[in-house]
C-alpha positions as CSV (number, residue, x, y, z in Angstrom):
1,X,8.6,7.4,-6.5
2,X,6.4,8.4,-4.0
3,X,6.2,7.6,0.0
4,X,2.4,7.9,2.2
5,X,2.4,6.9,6.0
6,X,-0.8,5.8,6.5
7,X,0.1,5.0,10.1
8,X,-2.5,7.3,11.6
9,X,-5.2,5.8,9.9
10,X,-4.8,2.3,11.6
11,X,-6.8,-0.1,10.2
12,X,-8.8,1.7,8.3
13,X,-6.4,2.9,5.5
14,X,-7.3,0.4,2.7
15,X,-9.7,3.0,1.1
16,X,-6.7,5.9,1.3
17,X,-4.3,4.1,-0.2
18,X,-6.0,2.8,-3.4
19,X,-7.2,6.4,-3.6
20,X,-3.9,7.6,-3.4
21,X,-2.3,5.2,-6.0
22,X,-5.5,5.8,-8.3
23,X,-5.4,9.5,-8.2
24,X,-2.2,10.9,-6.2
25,X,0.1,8.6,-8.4
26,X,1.1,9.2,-12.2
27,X,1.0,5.8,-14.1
28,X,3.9,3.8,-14.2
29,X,5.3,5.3,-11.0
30,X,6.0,3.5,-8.1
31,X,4.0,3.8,-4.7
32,X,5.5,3.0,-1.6
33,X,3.1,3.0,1.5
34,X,3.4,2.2,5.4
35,X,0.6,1.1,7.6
36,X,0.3,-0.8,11.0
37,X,-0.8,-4.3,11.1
38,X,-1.7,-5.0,14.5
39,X,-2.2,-8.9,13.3
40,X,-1.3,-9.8,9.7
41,X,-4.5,-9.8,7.5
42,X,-3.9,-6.2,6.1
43,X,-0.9,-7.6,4.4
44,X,-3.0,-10.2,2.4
45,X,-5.6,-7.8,1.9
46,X,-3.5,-4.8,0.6
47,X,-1.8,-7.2,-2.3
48,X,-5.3,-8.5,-3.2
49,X,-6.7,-5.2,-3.7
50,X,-3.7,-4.1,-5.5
51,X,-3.7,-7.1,-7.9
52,X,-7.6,-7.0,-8.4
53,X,-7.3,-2.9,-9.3
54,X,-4.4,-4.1,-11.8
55,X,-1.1,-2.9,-10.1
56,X,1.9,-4.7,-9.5
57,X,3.1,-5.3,-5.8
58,X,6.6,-4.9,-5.9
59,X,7.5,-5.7,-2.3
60,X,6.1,-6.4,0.9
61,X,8.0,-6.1,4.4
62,X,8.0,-5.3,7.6
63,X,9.5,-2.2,8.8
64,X,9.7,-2.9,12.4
65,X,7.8,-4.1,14.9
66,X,4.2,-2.7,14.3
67,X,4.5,-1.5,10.9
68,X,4.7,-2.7,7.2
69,X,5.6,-1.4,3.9
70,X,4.4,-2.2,0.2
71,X,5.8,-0.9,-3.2
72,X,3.5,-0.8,-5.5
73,X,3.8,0.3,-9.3
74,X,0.3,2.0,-11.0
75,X,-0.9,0.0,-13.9
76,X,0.4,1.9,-17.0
C-alpha cells in the first residue's frame, strides 16, 4: 500500500494521480490518495476515471473539512 497527498496540487491533480497509480504503483497494490475538493465534482470525477482506466475504487471519504481520500487497487 501506498499513500500520495496531492493536496498541493489543488484542483489540478487528476492527471498526477492516474500517473501515479499507472506507473508509481505495482499491479494489484492498493493506492490511497488525498486531494482537496473545494466543491464536490472531483469526487465523481476521480471514480470515473478510475473505473474507465480499469481499477477498482475501494473507498471514498472525507478526511476532514477540505480534503478527501480514495483507495484505489491497480488493475492486475
Amino acid at each position: 500500500m501506498v499513500r500520495y497527498d496531492l493536496r498541493h496540487l489543488h484542483e489540478s491533480f487528476y492527471d498526477k494521480m492516474m500517473d501515479l497509480l499507472e506507473n508509481e504503483t505495482k499491479k494489484g497494490e492498493v493506492a490511497i490518495f488525498l486531494f482537496e475538493i473545494g466543491d464536490f465534482s472531483p469526487i465523481q470525477k476521480t471514480a470515473d476515471l478510475v473505473k474507465e482506466a480499469g481499477h477498482e475504487l475501494l473507498n471514498s471519504l472525507k478526511f476532514n473539512e477540505v480534503d478527501w481520500t480514495i483507495s484505489v487497487r491497480r488493475k492486475k
